[in-house]
C-alpha positions as CSV (number, residue, x, y, z in Angstrom):
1,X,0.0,0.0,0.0
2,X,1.3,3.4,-0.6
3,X,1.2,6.0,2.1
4,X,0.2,9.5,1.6
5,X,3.4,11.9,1.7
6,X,5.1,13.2,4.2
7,X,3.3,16.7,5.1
8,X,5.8,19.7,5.2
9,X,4.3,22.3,7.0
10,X,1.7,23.6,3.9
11,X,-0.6,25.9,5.0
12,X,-4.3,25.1,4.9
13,X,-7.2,27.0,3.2
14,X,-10.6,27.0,3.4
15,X,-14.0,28.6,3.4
16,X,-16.9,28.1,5.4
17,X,-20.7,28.6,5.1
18,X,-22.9,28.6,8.4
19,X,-25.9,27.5,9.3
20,X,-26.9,31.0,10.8
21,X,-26.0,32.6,7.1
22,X,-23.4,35.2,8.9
23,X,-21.2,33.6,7.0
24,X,-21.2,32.3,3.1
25,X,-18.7,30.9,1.5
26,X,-16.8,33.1,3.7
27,X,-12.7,32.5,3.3
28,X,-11.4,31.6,7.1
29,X,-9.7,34.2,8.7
30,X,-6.8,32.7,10.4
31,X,-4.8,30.2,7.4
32,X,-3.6,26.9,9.9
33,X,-0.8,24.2,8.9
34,X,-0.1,20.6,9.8
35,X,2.4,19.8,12.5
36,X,3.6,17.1,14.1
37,X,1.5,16.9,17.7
38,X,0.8,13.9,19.7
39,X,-2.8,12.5,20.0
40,X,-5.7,10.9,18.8
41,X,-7.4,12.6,15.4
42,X,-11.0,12.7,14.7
43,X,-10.5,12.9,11.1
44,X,-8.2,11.0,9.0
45,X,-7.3,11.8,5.3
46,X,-5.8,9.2,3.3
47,X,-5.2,10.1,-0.4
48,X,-3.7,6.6,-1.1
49,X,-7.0,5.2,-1.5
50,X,-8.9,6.3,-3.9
51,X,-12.5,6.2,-5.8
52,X,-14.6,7.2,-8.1
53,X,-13.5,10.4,-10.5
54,X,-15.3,13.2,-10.2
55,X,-17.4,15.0,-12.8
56,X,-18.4,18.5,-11.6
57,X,-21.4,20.3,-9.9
58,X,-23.8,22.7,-11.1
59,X,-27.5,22.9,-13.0
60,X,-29.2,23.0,-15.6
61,X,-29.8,26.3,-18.2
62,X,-32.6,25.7,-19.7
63,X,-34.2,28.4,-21.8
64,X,-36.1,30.0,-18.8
65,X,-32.9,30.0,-17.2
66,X,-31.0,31.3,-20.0
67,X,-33.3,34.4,-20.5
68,X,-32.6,35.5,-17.0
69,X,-29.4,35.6,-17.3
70,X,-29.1,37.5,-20.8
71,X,-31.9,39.7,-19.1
72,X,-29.3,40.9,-17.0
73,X,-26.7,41.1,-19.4
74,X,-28.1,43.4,-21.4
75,X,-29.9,45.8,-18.3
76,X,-26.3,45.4,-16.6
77,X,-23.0,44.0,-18.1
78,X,-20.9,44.6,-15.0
79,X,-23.4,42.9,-12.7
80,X,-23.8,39.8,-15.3
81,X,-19.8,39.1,-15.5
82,X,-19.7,39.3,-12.0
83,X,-22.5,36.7,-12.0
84,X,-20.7,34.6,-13.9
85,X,-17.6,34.7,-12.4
86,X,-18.9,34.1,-9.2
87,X,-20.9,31.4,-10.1
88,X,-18.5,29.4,-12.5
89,X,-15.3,30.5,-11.4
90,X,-12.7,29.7,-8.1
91,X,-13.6,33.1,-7.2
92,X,-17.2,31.8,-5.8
93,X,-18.5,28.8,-6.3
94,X,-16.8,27.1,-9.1
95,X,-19.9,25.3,-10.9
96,X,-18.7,23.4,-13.8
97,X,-21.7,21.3,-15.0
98,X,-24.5,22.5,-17.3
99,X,-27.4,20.1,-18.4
100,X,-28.8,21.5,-21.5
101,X,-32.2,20.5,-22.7
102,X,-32.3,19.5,-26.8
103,X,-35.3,21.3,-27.9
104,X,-38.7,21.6,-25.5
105,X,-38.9,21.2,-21.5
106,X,-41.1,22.2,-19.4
107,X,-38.7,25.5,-19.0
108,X,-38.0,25.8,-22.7
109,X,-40.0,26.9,-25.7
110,X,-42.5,24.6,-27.6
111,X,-40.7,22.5,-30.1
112,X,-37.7,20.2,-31.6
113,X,-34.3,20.6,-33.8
114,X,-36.5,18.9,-36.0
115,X,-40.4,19.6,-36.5
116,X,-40.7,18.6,-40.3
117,X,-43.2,15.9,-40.7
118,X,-41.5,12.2,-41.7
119,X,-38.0,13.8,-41.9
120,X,-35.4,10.9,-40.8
121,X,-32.7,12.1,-43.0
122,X,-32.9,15.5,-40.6
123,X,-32.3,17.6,-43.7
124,X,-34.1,20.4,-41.8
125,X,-32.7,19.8,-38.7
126,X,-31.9,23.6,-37.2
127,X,-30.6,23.9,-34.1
128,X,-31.7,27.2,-34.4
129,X,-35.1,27.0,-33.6
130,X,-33.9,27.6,-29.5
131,X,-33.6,31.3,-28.5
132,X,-30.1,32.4,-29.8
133,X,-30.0,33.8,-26.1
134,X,-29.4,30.2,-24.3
135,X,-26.4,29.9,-26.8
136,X,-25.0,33.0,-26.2
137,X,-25.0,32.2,-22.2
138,X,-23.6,29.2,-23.0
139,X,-20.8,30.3,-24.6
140,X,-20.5,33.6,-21.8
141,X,-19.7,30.9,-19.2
142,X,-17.3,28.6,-21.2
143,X,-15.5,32.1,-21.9
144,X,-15.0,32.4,-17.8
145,X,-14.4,28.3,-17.3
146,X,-13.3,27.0,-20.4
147,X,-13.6,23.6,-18.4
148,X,-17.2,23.6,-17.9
149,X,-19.5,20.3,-18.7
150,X,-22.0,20.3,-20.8
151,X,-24.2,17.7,-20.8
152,X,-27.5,17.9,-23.2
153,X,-30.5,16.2,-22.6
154,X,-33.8,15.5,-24.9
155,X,-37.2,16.1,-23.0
156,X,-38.7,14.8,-26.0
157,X,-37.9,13.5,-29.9
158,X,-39.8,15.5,-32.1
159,X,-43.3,15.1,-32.3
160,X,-43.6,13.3,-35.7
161,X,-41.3,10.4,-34.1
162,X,-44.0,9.8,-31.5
163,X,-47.4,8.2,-31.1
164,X,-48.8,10.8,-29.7
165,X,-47.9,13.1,-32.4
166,X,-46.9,15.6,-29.9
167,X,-44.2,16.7,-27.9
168,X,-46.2,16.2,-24.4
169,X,-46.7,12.5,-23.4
170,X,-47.1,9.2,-25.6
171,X,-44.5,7.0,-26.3
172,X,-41.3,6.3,-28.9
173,X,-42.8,4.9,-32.5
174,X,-40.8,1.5,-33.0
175,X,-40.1,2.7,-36.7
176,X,-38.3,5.7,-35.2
177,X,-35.7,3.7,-33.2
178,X,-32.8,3.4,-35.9
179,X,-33.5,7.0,-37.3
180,X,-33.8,8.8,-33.5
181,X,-29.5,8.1,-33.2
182,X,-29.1,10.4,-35.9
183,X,-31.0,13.3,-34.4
184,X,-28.6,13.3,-31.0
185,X,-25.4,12.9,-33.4
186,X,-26.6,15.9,-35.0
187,X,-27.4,17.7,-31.3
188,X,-23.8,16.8,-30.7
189,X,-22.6,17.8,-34.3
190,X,-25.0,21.7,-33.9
191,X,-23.3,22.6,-30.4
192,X,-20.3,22.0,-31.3
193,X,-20.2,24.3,-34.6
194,X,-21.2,26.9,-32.1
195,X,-18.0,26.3,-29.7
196,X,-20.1,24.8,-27.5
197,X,-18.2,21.0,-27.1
198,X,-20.6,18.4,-25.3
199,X,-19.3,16.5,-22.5
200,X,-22.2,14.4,-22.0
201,X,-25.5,13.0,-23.8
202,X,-28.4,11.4,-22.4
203,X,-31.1,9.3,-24.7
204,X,-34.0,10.7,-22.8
205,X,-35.2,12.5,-19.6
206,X,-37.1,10.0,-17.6
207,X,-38.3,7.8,-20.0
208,X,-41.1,6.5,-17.8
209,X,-42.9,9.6,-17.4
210,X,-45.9,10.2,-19.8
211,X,-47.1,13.5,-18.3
212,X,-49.2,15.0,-20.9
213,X,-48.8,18.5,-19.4
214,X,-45.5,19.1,-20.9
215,X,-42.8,17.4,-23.1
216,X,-42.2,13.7,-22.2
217,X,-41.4,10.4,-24.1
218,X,-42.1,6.9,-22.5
219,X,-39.4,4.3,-23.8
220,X,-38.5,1.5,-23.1
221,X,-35.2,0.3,-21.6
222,X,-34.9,-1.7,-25.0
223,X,-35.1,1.1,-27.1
224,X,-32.8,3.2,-24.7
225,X,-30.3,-0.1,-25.5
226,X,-30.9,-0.1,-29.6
227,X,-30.7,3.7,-29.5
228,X,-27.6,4.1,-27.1
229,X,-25.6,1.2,-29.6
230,X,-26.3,3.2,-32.5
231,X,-25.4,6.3,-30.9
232,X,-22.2,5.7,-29.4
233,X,-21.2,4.3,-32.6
234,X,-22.4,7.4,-34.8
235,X,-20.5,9.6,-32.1
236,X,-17.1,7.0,-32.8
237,X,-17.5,7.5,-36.8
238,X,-17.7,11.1,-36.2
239,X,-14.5,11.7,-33.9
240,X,-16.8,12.7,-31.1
241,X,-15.5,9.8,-29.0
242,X,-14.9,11.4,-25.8
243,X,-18.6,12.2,-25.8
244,X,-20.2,10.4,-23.0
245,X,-24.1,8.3,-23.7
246,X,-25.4,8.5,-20.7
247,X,-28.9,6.4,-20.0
248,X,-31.8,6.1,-17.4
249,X,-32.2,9.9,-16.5
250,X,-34.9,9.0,-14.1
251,X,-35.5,7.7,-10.3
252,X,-33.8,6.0,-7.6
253,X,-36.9,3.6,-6.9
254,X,-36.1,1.9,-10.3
255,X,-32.7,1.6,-9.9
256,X,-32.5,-2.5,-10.2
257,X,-34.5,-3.0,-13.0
258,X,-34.6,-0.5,-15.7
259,X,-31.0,0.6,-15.9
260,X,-30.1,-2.8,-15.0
261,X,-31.5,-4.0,-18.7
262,X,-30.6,-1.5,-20.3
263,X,-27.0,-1.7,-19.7
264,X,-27.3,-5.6,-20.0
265,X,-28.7,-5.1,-23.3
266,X,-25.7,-2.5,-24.4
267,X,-23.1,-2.7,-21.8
268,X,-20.4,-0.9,-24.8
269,X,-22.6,1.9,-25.3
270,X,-23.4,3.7,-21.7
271,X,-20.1,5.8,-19.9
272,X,-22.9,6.6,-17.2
273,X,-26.5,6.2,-15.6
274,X,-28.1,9.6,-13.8
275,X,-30.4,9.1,-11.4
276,X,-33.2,11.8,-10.4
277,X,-34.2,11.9,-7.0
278,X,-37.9,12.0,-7.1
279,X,-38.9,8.5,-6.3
280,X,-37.0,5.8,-4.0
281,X,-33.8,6.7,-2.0
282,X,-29.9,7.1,-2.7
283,X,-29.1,3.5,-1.2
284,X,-30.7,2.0,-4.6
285,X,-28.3,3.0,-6.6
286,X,-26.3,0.4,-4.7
287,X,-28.4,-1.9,-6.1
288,X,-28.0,-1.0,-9.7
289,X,-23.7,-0.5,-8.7
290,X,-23.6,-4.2,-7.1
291,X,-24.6,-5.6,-10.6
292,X,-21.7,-4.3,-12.2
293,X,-19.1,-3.0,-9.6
294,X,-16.2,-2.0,-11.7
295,X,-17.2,-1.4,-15.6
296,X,-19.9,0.1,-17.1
297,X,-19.3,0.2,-20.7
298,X,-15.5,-0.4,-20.4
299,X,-15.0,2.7,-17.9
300,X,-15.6,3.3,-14.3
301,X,-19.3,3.9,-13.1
302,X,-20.4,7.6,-13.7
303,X,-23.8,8.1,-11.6
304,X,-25.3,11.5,-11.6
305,X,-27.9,13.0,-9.1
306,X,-30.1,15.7,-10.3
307,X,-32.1,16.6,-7.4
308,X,-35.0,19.3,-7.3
309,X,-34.6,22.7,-5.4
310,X,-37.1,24.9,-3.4
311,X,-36.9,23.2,0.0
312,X,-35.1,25.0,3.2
313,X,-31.9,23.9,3.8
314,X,-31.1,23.5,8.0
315,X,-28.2,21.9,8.8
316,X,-28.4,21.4,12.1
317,X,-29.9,18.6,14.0
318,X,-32.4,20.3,16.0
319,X,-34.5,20.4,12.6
320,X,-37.6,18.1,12.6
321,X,-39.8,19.3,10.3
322,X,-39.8,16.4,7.7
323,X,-39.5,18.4,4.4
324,X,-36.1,20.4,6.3
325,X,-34.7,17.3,7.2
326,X,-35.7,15.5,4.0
327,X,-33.9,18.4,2.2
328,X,-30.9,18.0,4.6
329,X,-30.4,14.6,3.4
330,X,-30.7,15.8,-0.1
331,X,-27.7,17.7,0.0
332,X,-25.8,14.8,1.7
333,X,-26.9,13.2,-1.0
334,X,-26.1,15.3,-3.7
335,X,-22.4,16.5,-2.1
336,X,-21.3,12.4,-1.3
337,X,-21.0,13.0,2.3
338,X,-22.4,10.7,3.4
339,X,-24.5,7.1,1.3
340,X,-23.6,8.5,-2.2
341,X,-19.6,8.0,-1.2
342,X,-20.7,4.1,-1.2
343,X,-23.2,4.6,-4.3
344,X,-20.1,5.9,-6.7
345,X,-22.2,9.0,-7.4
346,X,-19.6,11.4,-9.7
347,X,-21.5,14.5,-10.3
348,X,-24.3,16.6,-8.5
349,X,-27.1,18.6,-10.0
350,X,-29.7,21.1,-9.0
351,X,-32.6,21.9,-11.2
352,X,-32.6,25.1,-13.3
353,X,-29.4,27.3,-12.6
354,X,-31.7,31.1,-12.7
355,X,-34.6,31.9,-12.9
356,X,-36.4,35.9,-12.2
357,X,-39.4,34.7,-10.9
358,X,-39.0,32.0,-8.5
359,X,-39.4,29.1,-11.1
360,X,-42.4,29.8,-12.4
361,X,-41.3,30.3,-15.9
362,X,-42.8,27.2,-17.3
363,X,-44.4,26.1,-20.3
364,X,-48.7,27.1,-20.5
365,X,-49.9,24.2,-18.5
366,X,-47.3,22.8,-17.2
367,X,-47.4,21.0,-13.7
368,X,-43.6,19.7,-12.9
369,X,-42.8,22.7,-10.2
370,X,-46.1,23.3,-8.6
371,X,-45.8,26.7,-6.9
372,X,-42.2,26.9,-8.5
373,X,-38.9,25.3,-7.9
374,X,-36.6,27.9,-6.4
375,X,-33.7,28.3,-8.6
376,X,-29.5,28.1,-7.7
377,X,-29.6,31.6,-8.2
378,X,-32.5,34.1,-8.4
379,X,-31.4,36.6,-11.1
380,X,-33.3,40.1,-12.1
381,X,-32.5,42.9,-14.4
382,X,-31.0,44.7,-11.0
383,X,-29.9,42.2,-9.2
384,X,-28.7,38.5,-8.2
385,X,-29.1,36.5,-5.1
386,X,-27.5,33.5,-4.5
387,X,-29.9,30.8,-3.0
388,X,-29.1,27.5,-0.5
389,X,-28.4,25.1,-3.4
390,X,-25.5,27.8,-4.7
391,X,-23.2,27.5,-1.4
392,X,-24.2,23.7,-0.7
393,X,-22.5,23.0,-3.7
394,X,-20.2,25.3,-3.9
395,X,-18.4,23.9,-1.2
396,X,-17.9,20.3,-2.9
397,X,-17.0,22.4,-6.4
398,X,-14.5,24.6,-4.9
399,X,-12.8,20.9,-3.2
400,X,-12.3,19.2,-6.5
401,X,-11.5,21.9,-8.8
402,X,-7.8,21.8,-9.6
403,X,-6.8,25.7,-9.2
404,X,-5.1,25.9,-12.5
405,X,-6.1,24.2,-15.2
406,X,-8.8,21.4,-16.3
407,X,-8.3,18.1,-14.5
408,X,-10.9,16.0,-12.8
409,X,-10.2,14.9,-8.8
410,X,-11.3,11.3,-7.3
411,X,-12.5,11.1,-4.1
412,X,-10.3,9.7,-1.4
413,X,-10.6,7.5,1.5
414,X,-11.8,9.6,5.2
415,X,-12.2,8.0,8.8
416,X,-14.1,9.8,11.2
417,X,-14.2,9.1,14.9
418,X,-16.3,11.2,17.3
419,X,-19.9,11.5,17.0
420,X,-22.3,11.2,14.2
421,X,-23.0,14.7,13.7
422,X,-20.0,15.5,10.9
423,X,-19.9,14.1,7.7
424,X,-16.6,14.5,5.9
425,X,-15.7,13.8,2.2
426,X,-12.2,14.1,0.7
427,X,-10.9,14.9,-2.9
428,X,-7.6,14.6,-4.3
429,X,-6.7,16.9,-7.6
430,X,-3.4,16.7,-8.6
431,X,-1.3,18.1,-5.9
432,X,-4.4,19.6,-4.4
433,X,-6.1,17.8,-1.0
434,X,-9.4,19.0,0.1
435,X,-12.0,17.8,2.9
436,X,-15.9,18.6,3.0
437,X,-16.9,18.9,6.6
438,X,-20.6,19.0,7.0
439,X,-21.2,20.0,10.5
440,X,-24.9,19.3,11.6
441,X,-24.4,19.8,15.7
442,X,-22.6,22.5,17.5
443,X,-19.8,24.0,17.1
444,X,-16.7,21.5,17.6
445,X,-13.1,21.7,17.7
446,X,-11.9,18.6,15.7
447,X,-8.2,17.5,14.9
448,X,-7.2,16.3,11.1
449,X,-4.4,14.2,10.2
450,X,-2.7,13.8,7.2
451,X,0.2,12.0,6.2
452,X,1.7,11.4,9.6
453,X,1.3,15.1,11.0
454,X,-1.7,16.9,12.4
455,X,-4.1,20.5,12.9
456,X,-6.9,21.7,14.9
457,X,-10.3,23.9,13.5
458,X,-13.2,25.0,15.2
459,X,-16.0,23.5,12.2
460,X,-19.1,25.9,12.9
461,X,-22.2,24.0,12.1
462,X,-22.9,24.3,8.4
463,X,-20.2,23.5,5.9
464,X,-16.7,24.1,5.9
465,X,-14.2,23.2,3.1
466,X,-10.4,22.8,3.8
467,X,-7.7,22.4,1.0
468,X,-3.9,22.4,1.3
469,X,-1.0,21.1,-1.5
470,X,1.1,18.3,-1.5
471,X,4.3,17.9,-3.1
472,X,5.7,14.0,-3.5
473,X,8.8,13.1,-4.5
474,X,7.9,10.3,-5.8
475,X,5.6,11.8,-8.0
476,X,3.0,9.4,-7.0
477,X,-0.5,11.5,-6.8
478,X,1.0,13.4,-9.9
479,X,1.5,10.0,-11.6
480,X,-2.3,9.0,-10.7
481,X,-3.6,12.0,-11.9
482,X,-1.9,11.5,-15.6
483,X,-3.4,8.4,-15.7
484,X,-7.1,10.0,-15.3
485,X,-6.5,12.1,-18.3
486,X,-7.6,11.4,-22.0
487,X,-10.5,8.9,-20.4
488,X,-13.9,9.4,-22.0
């Protein structure tokens, strides 16, 4: 086994968010270092073990979203670059993944890339018929984070390719199963031609919801299988091979059965499985992991959480209203610090990234949000306030990100004695260690160790983040870190 390095005095950073809100995101005052010191630590980092790679944080920008932003772009420049460099950037809260509907949601405008009757050669395929405004977003945050994810998603095929005729509800027409791979190929192919690379693409949002109310597709997890084949070997023959195909996009409660075909079906195709979290709970996605513990096609397992926003956020175990505490358990969820470390989760998502009006900027009759889903960040002509979900994950962004440059961290292996009431999480990013501490009790003096030395901090209850550098002479963490690169 290799040990982690010896620890020469580097000084540790951080930043800390508190329960109370007096402090968000707020850099700690008083910059500590490891020493050697006798006695027993709480909280043991050891980067010599070493999991699942991490993807990135953030949201999705759906049109709604988009128009909130550009909103403010063009009522106040300053204020919008400042947004975005707050929001995407090491200088707040470092969010680096964007889900991107392909055409309709039920935050997007009406139609497809594609709305011309019978057309599977896609000759009028036009990814043009979205508001030029989400692509001009797009491309204002990969100008601040030329690292950012984008993953795109399809709400719906067009409506021709459907039983239902429309975009809202019925189901995948059997005869539109060889021609569908072709319309995501050409997604891919659109974005790209407008600097906008795609990291990730998923077959279909939750392809077991036939909500009539706004755009949804039922399919089956052996068309997902045909579809994701075909796919993955369009994106091959095209030179788009680090493109991810990514499958499921839909609940926790189904988590043995549907994705678990699927994959069976097409194990080559799929680089990942996202999970939502309306139905079931985290620990299923155990379930689905324990079926295939190491490779999913020919990689390691990528699972993504996309959980919903709008519920208050108390982290501190004196809440017992269940929503508060259900929503407390979200973010563990979300930010692997606690049940997701064991599920292999690799990136967490909120719903929509902005939105001016509390989330209410849906499609005519659409029911998804209710009331609204609070967004990440509330944005108006005049102004922009971060919300819950925006410091949450901030703190688990601002861990992984390498400082300088574009590479991806893993999560490494943290003990914890003393009390239930922390739950700790630990990256490694090429010379860069970092620990999540998610403090739900009082405040509490706890000591770290790391490679053979120790230090003390006072984690208020909320969320604290911790990061410090590590030089090896043996290059070893550098060495592991090459190896991640070039992956798809």
């Amino acid at each position: 086994m290799i040990s982690s390095p010896p620890v020469h005095a580097q000084t540790i950073s951080g930043i800390v968010t508190t329960s109370d809100k007096k402090k968000l995101l707020e850099t700690i005052s008083t910059p500590l270092s490891f020493a050697s010191c006798s006695g027993s630590a709480d909280i043991t980092i050891d980067d010599s073990k070493v999991s699942q790679q991490i993807q990135g944080f953030g949201g999705s920008i759906t049109d709604s979203a988009a128009k909130a932003m550009n909103d403010l772009k063009n009522a106040n420049s300053d204020l919008y670059n400042k947004y975005l460099s707050n929001t995407f950037t090491n200088k707040g809260a470092a969010l680096n993944y964007l889900r991107v509907p392909i055409g309709a949601s039920d935050f997007s405008y009406k139609g497809g890339f594609d709305d011309t009757n019978g057309d599977t050669s896609f000759n009028s395929f036009n990814i043009d018929n979205a508001p030029s405004y989400l692509f001009s977003v797009l491309q204002d945050i990969m100008a601040v984070n030329q690292y950012a994810k984008i993953h795109i998603v399809p709400w719906s095929p067009p409506a021709w390719m459907k039983d239902s005729n429309s975009m809202n509800g019925g189901s995948l027409k059997d005869s539109m199963v060889d021609a569908y791979p072709t319309y995501l190929l050409k997604s891919v192919q659109a974005f790209k031609k407008k600097n906008l690379p795609v990291s990730a693409i998923s077959i279909q949002n939750e392809p077991e919801n036939s909500n009539t109310n706004y755009p949804t597709c039922v399919m089956s997890a052996s068309q997902m299988a045909t579809i994701g084949k075909s796919l993955r070997s369009l994106l091959d023959k095209n030179g788009l091979n680090d493109v991810k195909v990514v499958g499921y996009e839909h609940n926790w409660d189904n988590a043995a059965s549907y994705p678990v075909t699927m994959v069976q079906d097409a194990q080559d195709a799929f680089d990942a499985v996202a999970f939502h979290c309306y139905g079931g709970n985290v620990n299923e996605t155990s379930d689905f992991h324990s079926r295939f513990p190491n490779k999913v096609g020919g990689y390691p397992t990528l699972l993504y959480a996309l959980l919903q926003t709008g519920i208050d956020l108390c982290l501190h175990r004196r809440c017992t209203k269940p929503s508060v505490r259900a929503r407390q358990d979200q973010i563990s969820g979300l930010t692997f610090s606690g049940t997701p470390v064991i599920s292999h989760t690799s990136t967490g998502m909120m719903w929509i990234f902005a939105s001016s009006d509390n989330g209410k900027a849906t499609l005519p009759g659409s029911d998804s949000c209710g009331n609204g889903c609070r967004a990440i960040t509330t944005v108006t002509t005049s102004s922009v306030t971060p919300n819950q979900e925006y410091y949450a994950m901030g703190h688990y962004a601002r861990a992984f990100t390498a400082e300088e440059g574009g590479e991806l961290g893993k999560r490494i292996d943290v003990q914890v004695n003393g009390g239930d009431s922390l739950n700790v999480v630990g990256y490694v990013v090429g010379s860069k260690v970092s620990v999540v501490v998610m403090n739900t009790g009082g405040t509490s003096t706890k000591t770290l160790s790391y490679g053979g030395k120790k230090a003390k901090f006072s984690f208020p209850t909320g969320l604290t983040t911790l990061w410090w550098s590590t030089s090896e002479s043996d290059g070893t963490t550098s060495k592991r870190m090459m190896k991640m690169r070039g992956k798809r």
